[in-house]
C-alpha positions as CSV (number, residue, x, y, z in Angstrom):
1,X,116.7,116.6,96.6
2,X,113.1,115.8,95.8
3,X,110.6,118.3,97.0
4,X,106.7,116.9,97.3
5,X,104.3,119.7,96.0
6,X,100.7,119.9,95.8
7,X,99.8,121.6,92.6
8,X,96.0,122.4,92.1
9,X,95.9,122.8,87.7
10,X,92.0,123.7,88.1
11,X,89.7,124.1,90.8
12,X,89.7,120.6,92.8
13,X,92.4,119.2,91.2
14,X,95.3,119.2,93.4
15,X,97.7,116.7,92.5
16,X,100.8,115.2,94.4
17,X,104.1,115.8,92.5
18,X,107.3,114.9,93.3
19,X,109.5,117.6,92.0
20,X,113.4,118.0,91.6
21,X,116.0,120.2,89.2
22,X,115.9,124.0,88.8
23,X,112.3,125.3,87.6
24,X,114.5,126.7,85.1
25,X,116.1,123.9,83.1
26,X,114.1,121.8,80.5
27,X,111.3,119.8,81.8
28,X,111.2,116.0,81.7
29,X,107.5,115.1,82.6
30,X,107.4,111.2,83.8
31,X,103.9,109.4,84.0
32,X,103.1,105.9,86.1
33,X,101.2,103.1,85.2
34,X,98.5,101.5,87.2
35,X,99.1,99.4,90.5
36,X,102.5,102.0,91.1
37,X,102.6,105.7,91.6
38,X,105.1,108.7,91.0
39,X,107.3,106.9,93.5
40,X,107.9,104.7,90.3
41,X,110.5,107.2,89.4
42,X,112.2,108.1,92.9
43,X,115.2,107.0,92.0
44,X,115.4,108.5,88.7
45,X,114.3,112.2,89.8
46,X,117.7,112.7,91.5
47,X,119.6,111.5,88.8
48,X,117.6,113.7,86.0
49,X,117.9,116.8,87.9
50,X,121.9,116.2,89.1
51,X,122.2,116.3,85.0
52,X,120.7,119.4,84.8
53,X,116.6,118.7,84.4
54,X,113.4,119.9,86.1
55,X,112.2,116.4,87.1
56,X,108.4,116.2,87.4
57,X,106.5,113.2,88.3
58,X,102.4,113.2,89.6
59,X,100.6,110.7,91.2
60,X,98.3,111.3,88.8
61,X,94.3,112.0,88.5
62,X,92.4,109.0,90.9
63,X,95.8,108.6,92.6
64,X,96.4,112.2,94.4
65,X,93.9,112.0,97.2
66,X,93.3,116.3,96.0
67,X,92.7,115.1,92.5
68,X,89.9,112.4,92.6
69,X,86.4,113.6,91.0
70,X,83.7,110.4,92.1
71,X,85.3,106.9,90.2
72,X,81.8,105.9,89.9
73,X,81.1,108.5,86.8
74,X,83.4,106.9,84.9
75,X,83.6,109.8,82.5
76,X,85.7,111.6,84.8
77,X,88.4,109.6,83.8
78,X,88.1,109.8,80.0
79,X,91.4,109.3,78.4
80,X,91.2,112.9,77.2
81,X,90.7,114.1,80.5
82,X,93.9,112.0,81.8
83,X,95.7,113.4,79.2
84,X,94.8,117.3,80.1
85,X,95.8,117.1,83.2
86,X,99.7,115.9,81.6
87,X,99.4,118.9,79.4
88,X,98.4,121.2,82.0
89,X,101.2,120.6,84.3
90,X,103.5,120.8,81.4
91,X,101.9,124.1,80.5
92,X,102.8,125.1,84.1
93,X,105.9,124.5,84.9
94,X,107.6,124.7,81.2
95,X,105.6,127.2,79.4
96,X,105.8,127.8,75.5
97,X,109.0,125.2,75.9
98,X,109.4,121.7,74.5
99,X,109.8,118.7,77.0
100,X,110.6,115.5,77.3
101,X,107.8,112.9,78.1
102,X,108.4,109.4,79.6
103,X,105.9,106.8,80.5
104,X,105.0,103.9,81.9
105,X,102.2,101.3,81.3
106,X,98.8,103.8,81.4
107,X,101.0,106.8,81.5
108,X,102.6,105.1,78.7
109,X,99.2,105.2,77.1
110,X,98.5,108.5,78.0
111,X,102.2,109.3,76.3
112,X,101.7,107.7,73.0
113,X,98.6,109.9,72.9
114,X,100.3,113.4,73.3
115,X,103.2,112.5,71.0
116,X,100.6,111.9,68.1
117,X,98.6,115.2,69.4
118,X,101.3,117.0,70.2
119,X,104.7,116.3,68.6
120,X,105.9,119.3,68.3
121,X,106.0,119.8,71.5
122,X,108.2,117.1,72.9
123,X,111.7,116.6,72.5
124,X,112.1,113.2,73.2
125,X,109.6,110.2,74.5
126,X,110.7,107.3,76.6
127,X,108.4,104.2,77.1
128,X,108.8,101.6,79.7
129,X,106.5,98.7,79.4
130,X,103.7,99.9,76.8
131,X,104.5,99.1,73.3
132,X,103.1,101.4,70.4
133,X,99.2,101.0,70.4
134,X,99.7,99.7,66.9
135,X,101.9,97.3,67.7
136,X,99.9,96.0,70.8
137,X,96.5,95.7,68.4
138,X,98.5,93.6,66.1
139,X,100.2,91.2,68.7
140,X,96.2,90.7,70.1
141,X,95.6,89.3,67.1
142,X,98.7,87.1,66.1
143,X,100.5,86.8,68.9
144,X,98.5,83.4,70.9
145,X,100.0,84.8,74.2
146,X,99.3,88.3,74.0
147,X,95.9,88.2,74.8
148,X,96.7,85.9,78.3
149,X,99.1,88.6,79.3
150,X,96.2,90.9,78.9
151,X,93.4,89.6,80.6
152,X,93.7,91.4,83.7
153,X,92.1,94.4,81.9
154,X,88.7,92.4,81.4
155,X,89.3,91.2,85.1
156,X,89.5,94.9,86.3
157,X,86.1,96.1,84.6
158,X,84.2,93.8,87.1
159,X,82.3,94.9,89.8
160,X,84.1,93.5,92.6
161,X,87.7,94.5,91.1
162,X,88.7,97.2,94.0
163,X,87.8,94.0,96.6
164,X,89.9,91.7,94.8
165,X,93.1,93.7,94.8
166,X,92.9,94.5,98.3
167,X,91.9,91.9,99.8
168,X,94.4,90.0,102.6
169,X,96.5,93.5,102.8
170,X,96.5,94.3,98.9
171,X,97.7,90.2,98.3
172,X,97.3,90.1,94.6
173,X,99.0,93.5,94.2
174,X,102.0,92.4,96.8
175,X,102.2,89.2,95.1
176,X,102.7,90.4,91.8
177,X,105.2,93.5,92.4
178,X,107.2,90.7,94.3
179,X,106.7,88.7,90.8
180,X,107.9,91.4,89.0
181,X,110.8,92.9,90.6
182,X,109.9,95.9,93.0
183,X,111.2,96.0,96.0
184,X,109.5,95.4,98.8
185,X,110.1,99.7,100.8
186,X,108.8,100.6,97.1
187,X,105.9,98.2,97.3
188,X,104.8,100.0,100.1
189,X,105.5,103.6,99.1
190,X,103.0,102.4,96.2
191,X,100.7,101.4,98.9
192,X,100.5,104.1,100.8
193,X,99.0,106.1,97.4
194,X,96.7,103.5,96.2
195,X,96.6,101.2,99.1
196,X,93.1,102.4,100.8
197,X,89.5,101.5,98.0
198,X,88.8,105.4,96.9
199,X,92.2,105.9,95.5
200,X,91.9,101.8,94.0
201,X,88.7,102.6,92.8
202,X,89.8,105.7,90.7
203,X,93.0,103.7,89.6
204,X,90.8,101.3,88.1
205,X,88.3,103.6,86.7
206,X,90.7,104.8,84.1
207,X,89.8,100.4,82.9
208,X,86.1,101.2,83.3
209,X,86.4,104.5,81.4
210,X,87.9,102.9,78.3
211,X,86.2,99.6,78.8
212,X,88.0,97.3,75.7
213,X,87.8,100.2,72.9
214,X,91.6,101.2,72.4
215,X,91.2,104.5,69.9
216,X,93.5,104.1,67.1
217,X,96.2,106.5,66.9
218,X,99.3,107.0,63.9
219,X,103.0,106.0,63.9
220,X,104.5,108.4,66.3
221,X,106.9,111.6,64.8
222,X,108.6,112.0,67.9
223,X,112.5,110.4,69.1
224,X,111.2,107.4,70.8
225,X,113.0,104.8,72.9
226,X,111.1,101.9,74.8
227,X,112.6,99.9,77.3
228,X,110.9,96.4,77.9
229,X,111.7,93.7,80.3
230,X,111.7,90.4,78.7
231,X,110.2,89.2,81.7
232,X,107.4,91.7,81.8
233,X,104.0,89.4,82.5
234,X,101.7,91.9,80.2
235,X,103.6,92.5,77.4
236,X,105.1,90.2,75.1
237,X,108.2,90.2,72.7
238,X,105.9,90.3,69.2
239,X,104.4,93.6,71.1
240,X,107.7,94.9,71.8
241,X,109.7,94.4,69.1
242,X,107.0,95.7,66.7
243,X,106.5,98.8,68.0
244,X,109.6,99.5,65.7
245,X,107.2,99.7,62.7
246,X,105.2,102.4,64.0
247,X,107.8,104.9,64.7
248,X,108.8,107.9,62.1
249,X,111.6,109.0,64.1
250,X,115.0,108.0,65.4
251,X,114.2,105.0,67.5
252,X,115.9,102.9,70.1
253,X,114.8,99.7,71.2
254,X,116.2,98.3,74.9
255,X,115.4,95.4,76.2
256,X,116.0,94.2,79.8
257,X,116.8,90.5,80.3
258,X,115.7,89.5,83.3
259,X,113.2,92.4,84.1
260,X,109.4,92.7,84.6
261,X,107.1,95.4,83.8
262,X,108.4,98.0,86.4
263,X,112.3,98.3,85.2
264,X,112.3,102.3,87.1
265,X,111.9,100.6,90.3
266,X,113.6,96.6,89.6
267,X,116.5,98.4,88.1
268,X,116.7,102.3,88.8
269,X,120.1,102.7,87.9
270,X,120.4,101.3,85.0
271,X,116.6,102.9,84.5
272,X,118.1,106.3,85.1
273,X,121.3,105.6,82.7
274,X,119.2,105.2,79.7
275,X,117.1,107.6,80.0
276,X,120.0,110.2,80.6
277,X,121.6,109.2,77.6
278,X,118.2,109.4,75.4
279,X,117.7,112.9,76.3
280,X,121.2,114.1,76.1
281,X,120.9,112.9,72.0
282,X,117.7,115.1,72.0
283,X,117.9,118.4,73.4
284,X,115.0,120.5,74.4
């Protein structure tokens, strides 16, 4: 069963996490992306704690209505702010203990980070949909579609970005979840996190805290596997298939014909399969 609890990590920042598995059993810490929230992973929280897991997924800082310092001072979403608050809740509820990290998208971001911080602190990482920041830089420069399946970032640093994705009922976002696979009950669990402007405001102030400056980091020391859609819209296959040069670990690349850039919730079974089988090759 999947337990919602509201864990405040410092004062103010109380954040929604869905929560299953014995607190006892190693901890597999799963980030969203933007435009989704930790109900990106409902179906694989189950699934990870019926195999013996703690389960942990956040609607992360912006996105938890208890966790959302002003999105107009951008600095409060600084990447290494985003990133504390994963480390914090790690620290919590698996203290002194290794974990697994997965991502998605900006979580995915977030996760490339901490493994190149971090690595000896993680066990395994999974990626869905962001390829190694390396790799990305690389396919922006030689890959002529790369940089059309990325202009939504420029489009989100404009000033009228929260209007544009809510206007009609949240059309653009609802048009392109239906474009990319989720379901529509999960579009609307999404929604009802991020459907209202001060949680779409902070979502996209994580964009406006960045701006286009993507910080550099190493190849990553840590068991990776990425999972990519071959009909994700943002990511292409030069992106994808690169990210195999920046890895200096074991390393699995799967690819998903068929699916777009939210594979947890267009195919959650199948989702939930690979990542079991990742972490039961890399123990805790």
């Amino acid at each position: 069963m999947v337990e919602t609890q509201r864990i405040e990590l410092s004062p103010g920042m109380v954040f929604d996490v869905s929560v299953a598995g014995d607190p006892a059993a190693p901890l597999v810490l799963l980030l969203h992306g933007f435009a989704v929230s930790r109900h990106l992973f409902d179906a694989q929280l189950p699934a990870l704690a019926a195999a013996g897991y703690l389960a942990v997924a956040p609607s992360q800082r912006g996105y938890s209505a208890g966790a959302r310092p002003d999105p107009m001072v951008f600095a409060n979403y600084d990447i290494d702010l985003l990133i504390g608050d994963a480390m914090a809740l790690a620290a919590r509820l698996s203290p002194g203990r290794r974990f697994h990290l997965v991502g998605h998208d900006w979580g995915g971001s977030l996760s490339w980070d901490i493994a190149s911080q971090w690595p000896e602190r993680l066990a395994s990482l999974t990626m869905f949909s962001r390829p190694h920041p390396l790799a990305f830089a690389r396919a922006l420069k030689e890959d002529p579609g790369q940089a059309g399946r990325s202009r939504h970032h420029q489009a989100f640093l404009k000033p009228d970005a929260v209007e544009t994705v809510l206007a009609e009922d949240a059309k653009w976002l609802r048009v392109r979840h239906a474009a990319q696979g989720i379901p529509p009950a999960q579009t609307e669990k999404h929604l009802s996190v991020i459907g209202n402007p001060q949680a779409m405001a902070a979502a996209l102030a994580w964009y406006r805290a960045r701006g286009v400056v993507h910080r550099p980091i190493g190849p990553t020391q840590v068991p990776t596997m990425f999972i990519w859609g071959n009909a994700d819209d943002t990511v292409g296959r030069m992106a994808a298939e690169g990210t195999a040069d920046f890895i200096a670990a074991d390393y699995r690349f799967v690819e998903l014909d068929g699916v777009g850039h939210y594979a947890p919730d267009q195919q959650p079974e199948t989702s939930a399969r690979l990542l079991l089988e990742w972490l039961a090759g890399h123990p805790a």
